[in-house]
C-alpha positions as CSV (number, residue, x, y, z in Angstrom):
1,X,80.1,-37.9,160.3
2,X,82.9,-39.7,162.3
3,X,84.4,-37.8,165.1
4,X,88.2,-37.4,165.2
5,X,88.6,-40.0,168.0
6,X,88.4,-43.5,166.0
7,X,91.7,-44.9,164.9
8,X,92.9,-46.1,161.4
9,X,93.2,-49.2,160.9
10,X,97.1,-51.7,160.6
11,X,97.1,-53.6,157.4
12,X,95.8,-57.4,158.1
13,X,95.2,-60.0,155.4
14,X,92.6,-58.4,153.0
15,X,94.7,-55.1,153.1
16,X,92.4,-53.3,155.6
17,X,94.1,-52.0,158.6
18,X,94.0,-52.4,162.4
19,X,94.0,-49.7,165.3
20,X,97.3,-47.8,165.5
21,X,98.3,-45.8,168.7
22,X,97.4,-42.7,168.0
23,X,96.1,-42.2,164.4
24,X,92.5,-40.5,164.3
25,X,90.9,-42.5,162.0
26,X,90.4,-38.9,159.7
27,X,93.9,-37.4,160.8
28,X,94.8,-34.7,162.7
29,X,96.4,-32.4,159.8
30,X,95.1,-28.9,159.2
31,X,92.2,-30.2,156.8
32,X,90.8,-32.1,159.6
33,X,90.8,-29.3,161.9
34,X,89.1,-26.6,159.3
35,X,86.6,-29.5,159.0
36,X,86.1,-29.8,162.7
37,X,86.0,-25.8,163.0
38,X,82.9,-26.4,160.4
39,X,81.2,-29.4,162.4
40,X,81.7,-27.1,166.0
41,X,79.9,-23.9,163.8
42,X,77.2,-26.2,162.5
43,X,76.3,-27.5,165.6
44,X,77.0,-24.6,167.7
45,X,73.3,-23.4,168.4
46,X,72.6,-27.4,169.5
47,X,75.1,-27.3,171.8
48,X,74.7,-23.7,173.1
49,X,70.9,-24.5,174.0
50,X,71.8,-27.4,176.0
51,X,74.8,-26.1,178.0
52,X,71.8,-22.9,178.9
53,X,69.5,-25.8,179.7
54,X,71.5,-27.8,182.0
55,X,72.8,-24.5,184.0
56,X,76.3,-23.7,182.5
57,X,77.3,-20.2,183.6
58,X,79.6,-18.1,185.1
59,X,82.2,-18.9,187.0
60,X,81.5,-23.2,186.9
61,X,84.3,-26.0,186.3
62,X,83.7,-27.9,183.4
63,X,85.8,-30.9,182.2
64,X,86.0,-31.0,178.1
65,X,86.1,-35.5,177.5
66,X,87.8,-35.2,174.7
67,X,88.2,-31.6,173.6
68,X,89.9,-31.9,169.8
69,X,90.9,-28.9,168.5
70,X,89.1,-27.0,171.2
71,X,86.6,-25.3,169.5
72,X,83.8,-26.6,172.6
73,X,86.7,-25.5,175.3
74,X,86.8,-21.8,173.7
75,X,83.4,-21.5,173.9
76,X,82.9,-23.0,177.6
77,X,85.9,-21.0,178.8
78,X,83.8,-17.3,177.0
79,X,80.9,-18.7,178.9
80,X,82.5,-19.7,182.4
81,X,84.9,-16.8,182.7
82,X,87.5,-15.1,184.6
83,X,86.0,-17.0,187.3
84,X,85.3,-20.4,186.1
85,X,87.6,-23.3,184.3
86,X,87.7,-25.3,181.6
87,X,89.7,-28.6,182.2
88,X,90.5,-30.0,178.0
89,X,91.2,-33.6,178.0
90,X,93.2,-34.6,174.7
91,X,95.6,-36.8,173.1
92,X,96.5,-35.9,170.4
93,X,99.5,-33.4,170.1
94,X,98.3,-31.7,166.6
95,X,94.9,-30.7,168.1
96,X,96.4,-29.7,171.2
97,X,98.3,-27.4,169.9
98,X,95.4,-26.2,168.0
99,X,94.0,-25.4,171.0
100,X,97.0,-23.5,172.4
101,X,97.5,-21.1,169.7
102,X,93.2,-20.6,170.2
103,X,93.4,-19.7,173.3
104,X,97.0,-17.7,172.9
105,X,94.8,-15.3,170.5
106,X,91.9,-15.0,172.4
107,X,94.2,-14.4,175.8
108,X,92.0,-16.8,177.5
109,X,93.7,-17.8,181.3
110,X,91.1,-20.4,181.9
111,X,91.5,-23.3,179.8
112,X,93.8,-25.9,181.5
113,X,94.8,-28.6,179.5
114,X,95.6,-32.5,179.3
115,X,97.4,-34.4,176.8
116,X,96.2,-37.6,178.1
117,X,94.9,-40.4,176.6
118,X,91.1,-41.5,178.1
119,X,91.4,-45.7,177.7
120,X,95.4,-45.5,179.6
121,X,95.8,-42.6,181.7
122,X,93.9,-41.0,185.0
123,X,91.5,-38.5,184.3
124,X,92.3,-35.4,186.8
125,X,90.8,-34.9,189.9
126,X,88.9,-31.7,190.3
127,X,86.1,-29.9,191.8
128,X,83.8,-30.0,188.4
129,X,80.6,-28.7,188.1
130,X,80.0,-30.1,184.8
131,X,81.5,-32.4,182.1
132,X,80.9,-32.1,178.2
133,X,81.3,-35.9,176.3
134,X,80.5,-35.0,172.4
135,X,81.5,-37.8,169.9
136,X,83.6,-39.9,172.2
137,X,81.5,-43.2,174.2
138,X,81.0,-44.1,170.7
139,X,84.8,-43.9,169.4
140,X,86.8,-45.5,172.2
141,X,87.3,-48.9,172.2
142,X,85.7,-49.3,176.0
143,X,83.2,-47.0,176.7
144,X,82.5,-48.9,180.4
145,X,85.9,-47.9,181.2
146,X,85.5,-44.5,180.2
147,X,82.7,-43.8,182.4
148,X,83.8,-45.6,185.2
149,X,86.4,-43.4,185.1
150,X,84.4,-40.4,184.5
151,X,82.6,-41.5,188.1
152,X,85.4,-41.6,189.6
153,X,86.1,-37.9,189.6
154,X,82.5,-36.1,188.8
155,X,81.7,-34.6,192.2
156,X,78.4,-35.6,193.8
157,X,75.5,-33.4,192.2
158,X,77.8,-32.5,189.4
159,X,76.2,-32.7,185.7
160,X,77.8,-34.5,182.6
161,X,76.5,-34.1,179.2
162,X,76.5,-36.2,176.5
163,X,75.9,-35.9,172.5
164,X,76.8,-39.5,171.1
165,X,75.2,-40.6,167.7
166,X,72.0,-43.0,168.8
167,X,71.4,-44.4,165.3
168,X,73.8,-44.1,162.6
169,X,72.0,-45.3,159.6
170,X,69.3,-42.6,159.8
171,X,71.7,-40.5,157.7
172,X,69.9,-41.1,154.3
173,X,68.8,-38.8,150.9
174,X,65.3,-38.5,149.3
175,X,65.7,-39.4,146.7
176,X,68.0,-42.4,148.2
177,X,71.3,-42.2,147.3
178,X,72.4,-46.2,146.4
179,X,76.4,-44.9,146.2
180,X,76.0,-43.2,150.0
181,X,74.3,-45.8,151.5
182,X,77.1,-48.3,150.2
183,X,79.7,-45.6,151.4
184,X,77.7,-45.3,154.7
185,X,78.1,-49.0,155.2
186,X,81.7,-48.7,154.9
187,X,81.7,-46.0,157.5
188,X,80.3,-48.1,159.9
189,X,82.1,-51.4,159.1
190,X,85.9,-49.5,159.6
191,X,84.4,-48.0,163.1
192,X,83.7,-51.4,164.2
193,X,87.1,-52.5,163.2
194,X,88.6,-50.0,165.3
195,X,86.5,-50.8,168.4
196,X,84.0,-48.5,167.9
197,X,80.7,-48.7,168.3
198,X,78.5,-46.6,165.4
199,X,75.1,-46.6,168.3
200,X,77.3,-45.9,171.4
201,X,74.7,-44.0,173.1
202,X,72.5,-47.7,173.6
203,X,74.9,-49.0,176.3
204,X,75.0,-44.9,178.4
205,X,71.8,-45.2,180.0
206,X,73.1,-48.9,181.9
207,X,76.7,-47.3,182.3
208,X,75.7,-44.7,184.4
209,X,73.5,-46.4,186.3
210,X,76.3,-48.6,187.6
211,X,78.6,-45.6,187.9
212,X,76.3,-43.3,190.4
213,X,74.7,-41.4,187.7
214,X,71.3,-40.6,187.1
215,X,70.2,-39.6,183.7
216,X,68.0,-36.1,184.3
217,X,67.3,-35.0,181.0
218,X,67.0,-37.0,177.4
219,X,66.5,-34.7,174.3
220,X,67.1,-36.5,170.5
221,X,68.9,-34.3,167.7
222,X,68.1,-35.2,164.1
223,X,67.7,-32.5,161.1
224,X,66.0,-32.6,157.8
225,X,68.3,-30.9,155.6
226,X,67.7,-29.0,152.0
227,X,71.0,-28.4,149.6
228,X,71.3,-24.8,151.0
229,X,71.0,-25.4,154.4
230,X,74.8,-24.3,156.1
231,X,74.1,-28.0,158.2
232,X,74.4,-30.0,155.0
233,X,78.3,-28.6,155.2
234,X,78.7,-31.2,158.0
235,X,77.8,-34.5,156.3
236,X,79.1,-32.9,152.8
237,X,82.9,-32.2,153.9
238,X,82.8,-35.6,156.0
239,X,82.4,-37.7,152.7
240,X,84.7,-35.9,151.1
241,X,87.7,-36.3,153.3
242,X,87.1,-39.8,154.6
243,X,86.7,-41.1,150.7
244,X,90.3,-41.0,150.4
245,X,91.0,-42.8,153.6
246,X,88.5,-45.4,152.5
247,X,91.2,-45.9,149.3
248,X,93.8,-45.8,151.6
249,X,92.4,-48.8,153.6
250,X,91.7,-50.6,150.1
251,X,88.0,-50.9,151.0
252,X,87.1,-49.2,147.7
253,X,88.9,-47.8,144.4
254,X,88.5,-44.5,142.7
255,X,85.7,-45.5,140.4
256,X,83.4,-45.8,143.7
257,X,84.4,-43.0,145.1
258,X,83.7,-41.2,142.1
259,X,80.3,-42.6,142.1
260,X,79.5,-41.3,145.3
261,X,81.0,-37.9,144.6
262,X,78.6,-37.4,141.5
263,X,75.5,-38.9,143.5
264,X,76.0,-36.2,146.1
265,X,77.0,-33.5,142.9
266,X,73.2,-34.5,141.9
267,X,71.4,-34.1,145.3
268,X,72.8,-30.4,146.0
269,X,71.6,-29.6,142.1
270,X,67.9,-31.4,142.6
271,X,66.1,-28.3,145.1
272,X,63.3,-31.2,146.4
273,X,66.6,-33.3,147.6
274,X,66.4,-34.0,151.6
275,X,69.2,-35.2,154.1
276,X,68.2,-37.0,157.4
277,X,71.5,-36.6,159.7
278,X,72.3,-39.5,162.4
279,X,70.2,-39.4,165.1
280,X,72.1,-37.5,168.3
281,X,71.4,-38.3,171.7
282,X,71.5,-35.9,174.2
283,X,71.8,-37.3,177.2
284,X,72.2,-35.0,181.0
285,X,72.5,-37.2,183.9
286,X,73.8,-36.3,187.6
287,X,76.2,-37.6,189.4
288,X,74.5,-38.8,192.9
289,X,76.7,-41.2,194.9
């Protein structure tokens, strides 16, 4: 399950396709957002437990790195309140908008946001209490600049949190699905193409250390899914969106894609089927220098 944040690919030689400006390598269209809305909702409990672990409450700043649609944002901004902020760092103008007609519906006056782009503009200065980093050190094509910039504006004693795959190729069936381990691979091969880096979370640890950060907490996320599980959703819609990208790149034809479909079509019919999701990393670390 990509995040929104890796780009597509320009055509080269073979007819794959290199990093464009500001294509998310799934899109940004209305699909992508309803799939988005479903990843937020599946991992909403996750993410819930560790913003009450680390100390998010009322009336504290938090910066959203890389907020999408906003679904995180919405939720921070509930939690924070009148008296609190939410700072939403974005780029791209579909899911910013998103975000606006969110908050425009739920009358929320406390999300501020930033159309900016994380690799070539600032980040903004503020008086943060915590930032929120889901999906993103391992789609940009720098993550050292990323949180060198990200020290350069955490307060001393502020928190940021993390959730950035750890080990990609954990996501696997039992019974072993051939077809989605061959589409896997192709996953992972186009992120690297783009500059992205599938185990992001390896090089955190070392980049905060050089940034002033010291990591406080370290808590892995990986699920053991049945067919009727509402998490098997996640993976489930992910293959099915970015198999047509993966035609549009030319890395495979229909017939594969077909394949895949009906392998996946057999797991959610066969009730001892199990899903292993990517290994998460949650990472909390404190900003001290």
């Amino acid at each position: 399950m990509c995040n929104n944040r890796m780009v597509i690919p320009p055509p080269i030689g073979d007819g794959h396709r290199m990093p464009t400006d500001r294509d998310y390598i799934l899109g940004t269209h209305q699909e992508e957002i309803s799939r988005l809305g479903l990843q937020h909702n599946v991992w909403r409990p996750v993410v819930l437990d560790c913003w009450k672990r680390a100390g998010v409450t009322a009336g504290k700043r938090v910066l959203d790195v890389g907020a999408g649609p906003g679904y995180a944002a919405v939720d921070l901004a509930e939690i924070v309140g009148r008296r609190g902020k939410v700072i939403a760092l974005e780029r791209s103008r579909n899911f910013v908008d998103a975000l606006r007609e969110i908050i425009r519906v739920r009358s929320l006056d406390n999300v501020q946001i930033h159309e900016i782009d994380l690799m070539t503009d600032d980040l903004p200065a503020g008086d943060y209490d915590f930032a929120w980093c889901r999906w993103v050190v391992s789609f940009v094509n720098d993550p050292a600049l990323l949180i060198q910039k990200l020290g350069r504006v955490m307060p001393k004693g502020s928190l940021s949190i993390f959730h950035e795959y750890g080990h990609y190729e954990t996501w696997r069936f039992f019974p072993r699905l051939q077809m989605q381990e061959r589409f896997r691979e192709h996953v992972i091969a186009t992120w690297h193409e783009s500059g992205g880096e599938p185990d992001g979370v390896a090089r955190l640890p070392e980049l905060l250390s050089k940034n002033g950060f010291i990591i406080r907490s370290g808590r892995p996320h990986v699920f053991c899914l049945r067919p009727n599980d509402y998490m098997w959703q996640w993976p489930a819609t992910f293959i099915e969106i970015y198999l047509p990208r993966l035609i549009q790149m030319g890395r495979i034809d229909q017939e594969f894609a077909d394949k895949v479909r009906a392998d996946l079509v057999s797991a959610e019919k066969d009730r001892n089927a199990l899903m292993l999701t990517p290994l998460v990393l949650e990472i909390v670390a404190e900003r001290m220098a």
